[in-house]
Each structure stands twice: as C-alpha cells, then as structure tokens.
C-alpha positions as CSV (number, residue, x, y, z in Angstrom):
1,X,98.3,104.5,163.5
2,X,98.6,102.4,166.6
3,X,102.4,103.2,166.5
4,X,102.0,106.4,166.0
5,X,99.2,107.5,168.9
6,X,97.3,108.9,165.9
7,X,93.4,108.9,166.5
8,X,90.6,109.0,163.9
9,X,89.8,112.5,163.0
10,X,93.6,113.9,163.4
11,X,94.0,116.2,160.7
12,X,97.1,115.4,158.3
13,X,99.6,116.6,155.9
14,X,100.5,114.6,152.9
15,X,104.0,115.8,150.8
16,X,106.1,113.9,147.8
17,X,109.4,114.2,147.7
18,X,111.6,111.5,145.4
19,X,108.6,108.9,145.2
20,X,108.4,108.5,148.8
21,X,105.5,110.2,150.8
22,X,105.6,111.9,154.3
23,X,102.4,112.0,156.5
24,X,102.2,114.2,159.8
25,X,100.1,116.0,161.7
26,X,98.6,119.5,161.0
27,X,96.1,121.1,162.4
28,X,95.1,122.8,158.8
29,X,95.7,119.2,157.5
30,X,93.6,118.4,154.1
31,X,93.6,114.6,154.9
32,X,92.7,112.6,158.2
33,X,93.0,109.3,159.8
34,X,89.8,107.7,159.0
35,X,87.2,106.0,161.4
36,X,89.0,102.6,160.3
37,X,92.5,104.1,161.3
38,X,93.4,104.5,157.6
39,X,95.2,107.1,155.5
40,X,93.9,107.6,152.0
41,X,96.6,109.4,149.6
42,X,94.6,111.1,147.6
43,X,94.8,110.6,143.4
44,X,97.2,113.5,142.3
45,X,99.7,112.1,145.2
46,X,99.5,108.4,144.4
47,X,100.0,109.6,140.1
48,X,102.8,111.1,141.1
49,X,104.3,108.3,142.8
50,X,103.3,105.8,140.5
51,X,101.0,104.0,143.2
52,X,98.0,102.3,141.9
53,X,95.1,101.1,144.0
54,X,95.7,97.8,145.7
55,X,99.4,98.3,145.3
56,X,101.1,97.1,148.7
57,X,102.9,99.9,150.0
58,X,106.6,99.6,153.0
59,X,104.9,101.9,155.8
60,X,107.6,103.5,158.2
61,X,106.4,105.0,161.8
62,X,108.5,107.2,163.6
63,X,106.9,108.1,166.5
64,X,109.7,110.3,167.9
65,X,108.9,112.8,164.6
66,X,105.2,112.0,164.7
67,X,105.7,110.9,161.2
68,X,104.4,108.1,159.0
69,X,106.7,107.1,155.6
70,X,104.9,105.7,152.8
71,X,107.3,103.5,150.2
72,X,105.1,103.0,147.0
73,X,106.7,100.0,145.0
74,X,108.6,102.5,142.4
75,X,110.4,103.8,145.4
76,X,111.5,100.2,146.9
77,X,112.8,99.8,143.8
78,X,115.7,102.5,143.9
79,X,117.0,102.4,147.5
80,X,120.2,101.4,147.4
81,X,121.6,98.0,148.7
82,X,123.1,98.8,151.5
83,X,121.8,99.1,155.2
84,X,119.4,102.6,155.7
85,X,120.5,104.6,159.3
86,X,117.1,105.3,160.0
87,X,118.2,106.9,163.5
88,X,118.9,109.6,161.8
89,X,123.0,109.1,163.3
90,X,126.4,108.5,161.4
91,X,127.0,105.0,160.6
C-alpha cells in the first residue's frame, strides 16, 4: 500500500478477470485498505480464483495506474514462459 500512496480507509474496487484480480480506487468502493494497510478479497472473489486462506499470493503495484494486481497460485501457474512487458509497450 506503501507503493501505491494508498491510506487506510481508501475505498476500493475489487474485479476477476482470468484468475487474476485488479484492485483500485473508487470512491463507491465496497472494500478498503484496512487500519493494518491490508486488502481482504472477500469469499465469492477468492472461490472464484481458487485462493484459499493463507495461500501466498504475486502482488503487482503500479502506481502510475493506481492499481494493485493480485496473482492467486492457480493464475502463476498458467502465465506463459516467456518474459511479461509489464510497461504496457511493444517488446
């Protein structure tokens, strides 16, 4: 959260899409950063992408997009071998 500039309180948006989740700000946010600077994914997200409590999760900050990746273990599992371009450019 550090990374990110993101205090306790800040209201967030939580989405699913291909086993990896997306965190970012919203004003209408359901979720928040917690006291302890922690997201919680709540139990219908982390079913869907096979996440279990105390699973270790790859976390992803981009603070240029004010967004925060979450790579449950399932989704580690099925990107590909090759280098990610995670500018966003042409490699």
């Amino acid at each position: 959260m550090q990374a990110l500039g993101w205090p306790a309180g800040l209201r967030l948006a939580i989405t699913e899409s291909g086993g990896i989740l997306a965190v970012l700000p919203d004003p209408d946010g359901s979720f928040q950063v917690t006291n302890q600077g922690h997201v919680r994914v709540p139990v219908p997200l982390r079913h869907r992408c096979a996440l279990a409590a105390g699973d270790r999760v790859l976390l992803a900050a981009d603070p240029l997009r004010s967004r925060l990746s979450i790579y449950p273990p399932a989704a580690l599992d099925t990107l590909p071998s090759q280098p990610l371009d995670l500018t966003g450019g042409a490699q």
